[in-house]
C-alpha atoms as one frame of an Amber mdcrd trajectory, in Angstrom:
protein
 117.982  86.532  79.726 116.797  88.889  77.494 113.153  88.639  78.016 113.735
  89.205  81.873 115.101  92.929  80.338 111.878  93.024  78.302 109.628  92.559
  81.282 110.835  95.875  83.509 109.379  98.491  81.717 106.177  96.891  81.565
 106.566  95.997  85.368 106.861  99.982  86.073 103.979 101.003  83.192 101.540
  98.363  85.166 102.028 100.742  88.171 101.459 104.218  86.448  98.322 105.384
  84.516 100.287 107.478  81.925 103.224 104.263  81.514 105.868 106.055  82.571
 107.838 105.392  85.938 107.778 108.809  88.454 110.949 110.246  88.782 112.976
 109.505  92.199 112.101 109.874  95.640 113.452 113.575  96.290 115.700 113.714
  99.588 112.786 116.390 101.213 110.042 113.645 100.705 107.509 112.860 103.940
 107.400 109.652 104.706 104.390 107.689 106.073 103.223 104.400 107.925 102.695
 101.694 105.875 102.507  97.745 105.989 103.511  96.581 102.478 103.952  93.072
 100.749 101.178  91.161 102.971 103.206  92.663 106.334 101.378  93.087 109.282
 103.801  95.978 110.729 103.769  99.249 109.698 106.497 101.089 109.842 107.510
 104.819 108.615 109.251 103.688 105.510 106.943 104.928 102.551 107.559 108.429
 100.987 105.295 110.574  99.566 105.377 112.736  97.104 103.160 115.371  95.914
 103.087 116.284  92.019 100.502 118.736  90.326  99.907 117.905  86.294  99.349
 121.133  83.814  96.066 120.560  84.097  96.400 120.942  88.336  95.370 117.906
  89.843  97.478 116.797  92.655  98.867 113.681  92.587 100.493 111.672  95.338
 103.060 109.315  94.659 103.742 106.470  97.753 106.770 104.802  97.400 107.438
 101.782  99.438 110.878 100.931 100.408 111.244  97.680  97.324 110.902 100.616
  95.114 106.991  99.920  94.228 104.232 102.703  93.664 101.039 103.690  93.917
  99.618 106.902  92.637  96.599 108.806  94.229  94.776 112.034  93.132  93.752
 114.605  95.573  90.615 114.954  95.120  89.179 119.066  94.936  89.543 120.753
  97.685  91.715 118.293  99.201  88.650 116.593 100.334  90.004 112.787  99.913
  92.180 110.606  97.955  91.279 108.642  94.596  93.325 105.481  93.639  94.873
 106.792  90.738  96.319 103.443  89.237  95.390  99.819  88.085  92.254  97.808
  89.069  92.303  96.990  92.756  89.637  97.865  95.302  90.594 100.568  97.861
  89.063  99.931 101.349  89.641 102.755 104.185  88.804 102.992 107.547  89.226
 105.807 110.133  90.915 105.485 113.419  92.815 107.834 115.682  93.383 110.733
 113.421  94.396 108.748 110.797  93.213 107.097 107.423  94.424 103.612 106.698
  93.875 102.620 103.187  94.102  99.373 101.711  94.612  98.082  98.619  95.351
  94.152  98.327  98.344  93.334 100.599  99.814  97.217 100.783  98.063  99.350
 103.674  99.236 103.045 104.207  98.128 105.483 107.150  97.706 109.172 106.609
  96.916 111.909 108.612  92.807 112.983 108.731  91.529 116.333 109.708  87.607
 114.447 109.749  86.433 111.198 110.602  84.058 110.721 108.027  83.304 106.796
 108.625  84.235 104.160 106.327  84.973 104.665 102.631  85.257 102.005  99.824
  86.413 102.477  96.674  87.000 105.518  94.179  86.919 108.168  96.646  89.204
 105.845  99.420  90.621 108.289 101.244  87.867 111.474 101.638  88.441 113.654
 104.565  92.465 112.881 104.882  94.531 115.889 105.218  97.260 114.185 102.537
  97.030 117.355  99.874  98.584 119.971 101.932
């Protein structure tokens, strides 16, 4: 039992850059669409939370509802979304106002202000309107 203990924080520091866990959804959070866990139905159950370093880059925090994370940076100007965390290929497409993004089995939809076509990798998510 007490290497099941062990394992938790290095569960959380495998889904942050810096190791550390954010803090806790805030009550205020927005929420967005997402399909999470191999699901095929999104639903408006992941929050999001916006956090700006000392150094000012923008990072958004999605939180599905299992209490998993991934981390994106806003990219300058707000002109997209980086993956911010681990190894995994980002894939996004573009579809009615909206950028879905995924990332293995997790998709998330955000609101677009451009339709710039199809976007894979570090800069998954350029054009969405997720930094304001």
């Amino acid at each position: 039992m007490k290497r099941a203990g062990a394992l938790i924080p290095l569960l959380l520091a495998a889904c942050s850059s810096d190791g550390e866990a954010p803090p806790s959804p805030r009550a205020d959070a927005e929420t967005i669409a997402c399909a999470v866990g191999g699901s095929t139905e999104f639903r408006p159950v992941c929050t999001v939370e916006r956090h700006t370093s000392g150094k000012g880059i923008v990072t958004l925090v999605v939180r599905h509802p299992d209490g998993a994370f991934r981390r994106f940076d806003v990219l300058d100007g707000g002109r997209g979304l980086a993956l911010a965390d681990g190894m995994d290929q980002a894939v996004t497409r573009y579809a009615e106002g909206r950028a879905e993004i995924a990332i293995g089995a997790d998709r998330y939809r955000f609101p677009v202000k451009a339709h710039p076509g199809t976007h894979q990798g570090a800069n998954p998510g350029a054009g969405t309107d997720a930094a304001r």
